[in-house]
C-alpha positions as CSV (number, residue, x, y, z in Angstrom):
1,X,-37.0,-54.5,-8.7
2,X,-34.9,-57.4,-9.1
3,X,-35.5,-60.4,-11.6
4,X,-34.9,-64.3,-10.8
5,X,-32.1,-63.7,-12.7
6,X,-30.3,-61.3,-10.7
7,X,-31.2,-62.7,-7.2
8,X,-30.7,-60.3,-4.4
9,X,-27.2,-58.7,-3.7
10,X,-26.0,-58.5,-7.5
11,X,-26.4,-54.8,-7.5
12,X,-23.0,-53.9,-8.8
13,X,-23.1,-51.0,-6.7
14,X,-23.1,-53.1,-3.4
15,X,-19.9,-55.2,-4.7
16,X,-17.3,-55.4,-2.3
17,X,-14.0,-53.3,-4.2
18,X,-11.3,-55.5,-4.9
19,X,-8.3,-54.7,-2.7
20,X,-5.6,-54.2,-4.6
21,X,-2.1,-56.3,-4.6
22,X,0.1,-54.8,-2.0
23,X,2.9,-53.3,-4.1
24,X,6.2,-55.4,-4.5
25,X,8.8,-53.9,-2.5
26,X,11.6,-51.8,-3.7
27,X,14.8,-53.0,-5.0
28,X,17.3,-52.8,-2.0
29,X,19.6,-50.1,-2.3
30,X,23.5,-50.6,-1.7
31,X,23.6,-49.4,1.6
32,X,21.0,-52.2,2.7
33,X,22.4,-55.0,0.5
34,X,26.0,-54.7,2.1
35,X,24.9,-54.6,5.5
36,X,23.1,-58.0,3.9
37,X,26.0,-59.4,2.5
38,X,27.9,-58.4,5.6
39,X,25.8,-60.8,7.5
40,X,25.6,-63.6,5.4
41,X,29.1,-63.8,5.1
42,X,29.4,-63.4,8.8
43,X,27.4,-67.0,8.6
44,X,29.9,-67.9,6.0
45,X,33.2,-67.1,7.8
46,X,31.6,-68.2,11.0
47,X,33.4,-71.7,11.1
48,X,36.3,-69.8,11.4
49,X,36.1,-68.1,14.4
50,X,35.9,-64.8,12.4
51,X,33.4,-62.4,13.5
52,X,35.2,-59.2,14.7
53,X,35.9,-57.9,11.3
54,X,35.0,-54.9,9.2
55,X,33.3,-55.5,5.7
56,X,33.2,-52.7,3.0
57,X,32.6,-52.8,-0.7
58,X,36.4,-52.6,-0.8
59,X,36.8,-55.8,0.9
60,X,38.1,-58.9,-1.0
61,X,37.0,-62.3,-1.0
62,X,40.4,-63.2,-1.5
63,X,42.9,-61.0,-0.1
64,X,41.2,-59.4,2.8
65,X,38.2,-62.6,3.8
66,X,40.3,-65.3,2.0
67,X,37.9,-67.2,1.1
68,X,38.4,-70.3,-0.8
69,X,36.7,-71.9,-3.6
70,X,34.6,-73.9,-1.4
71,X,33.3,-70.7,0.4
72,X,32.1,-69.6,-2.4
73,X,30.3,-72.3,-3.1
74,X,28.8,-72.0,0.5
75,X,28.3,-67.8,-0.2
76,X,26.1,-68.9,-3.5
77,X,24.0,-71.3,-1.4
78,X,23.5,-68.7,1.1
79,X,22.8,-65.7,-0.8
80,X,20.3,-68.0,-2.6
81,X,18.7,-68.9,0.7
82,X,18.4,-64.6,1.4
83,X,17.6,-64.0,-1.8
84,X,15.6,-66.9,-3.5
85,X,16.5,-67.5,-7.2
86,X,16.6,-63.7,-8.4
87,X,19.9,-63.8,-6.9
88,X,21.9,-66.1,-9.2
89,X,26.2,-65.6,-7.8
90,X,27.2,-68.8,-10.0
91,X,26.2,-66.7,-13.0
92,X,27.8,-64.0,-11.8
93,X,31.3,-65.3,-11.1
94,X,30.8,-67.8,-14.2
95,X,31.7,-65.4,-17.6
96,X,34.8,-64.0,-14.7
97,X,38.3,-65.1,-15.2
98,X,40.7,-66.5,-12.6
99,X,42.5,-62.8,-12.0
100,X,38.8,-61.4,-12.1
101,X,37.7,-64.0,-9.3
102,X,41.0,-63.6,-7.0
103,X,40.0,-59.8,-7.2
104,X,36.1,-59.9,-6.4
105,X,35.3,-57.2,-4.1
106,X,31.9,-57.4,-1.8
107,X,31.1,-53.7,-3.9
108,X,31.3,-56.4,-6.9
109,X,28.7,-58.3,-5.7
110,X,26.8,-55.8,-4.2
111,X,26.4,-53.7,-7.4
112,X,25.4,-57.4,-8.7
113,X,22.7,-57.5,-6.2
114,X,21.2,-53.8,-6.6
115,X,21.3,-54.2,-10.8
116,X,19.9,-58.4,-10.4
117,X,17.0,-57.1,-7.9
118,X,16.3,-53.8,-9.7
119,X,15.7,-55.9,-13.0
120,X,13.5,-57.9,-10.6
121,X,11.3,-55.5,-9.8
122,X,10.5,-54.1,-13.3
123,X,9.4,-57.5,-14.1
């Protein structure tokens, strides 16, 4: 018997279960985050005609891409636009000196990525 107060349909037995949040997705591991990186700087190095080479995590930004100063501006604003604003590379190159810069690695920025996105996840 229901009252005036429940009305019909407040039987919490016939309440529809709430779905549950789909479940963030993992943290990329560094397999998938080079073959990221690989691609944005592929968008990167574009305007220069590059496109036929190999990128590993022992590939430099300087020595082996030779990217200037500029480029890495344009790298931050792209890895922002893959990433959103969990991926922060100002703050990662900003505590680096000159010699640490010059000798960046993509494995450098990919462990970046893995640890930034891992601590992403947790929270």
């Amino acid at each position: 018997m229901t009252t005036d107060l429940e009305g019909p349909g407040t039987d919490p037995r016939s309440a529809p279960t709430p779905t549950p949040a789909p479940a963030p997705a993992p943290a990329p591991d560094a397999a998938t985050v080079l073959a990221d990186l690989s691609a944005v700087l592929r968008v990167v190095l574009e305007e220069y005609g590059l496109d036929d080479f190999e990128i590993t995590m022992e590939t430099s930004f300087h020595d082996d891409l030779e990217l200037e100063s500029i480029d890495l501006v344009t790298l931050s604003a792209q890895l922002r636009e893959f990433y959103g604003e969990r991926v922060n590379f100002a703050a990662f190159i900003a505590d680096r000196g000159l010699e640490e810069i010059i000798g960046l690695t993509v494995g450098d920025l990919v462990g970046h990525v893995v640890d930034t996105l891992a601590v992403a996840e947790v929270r």
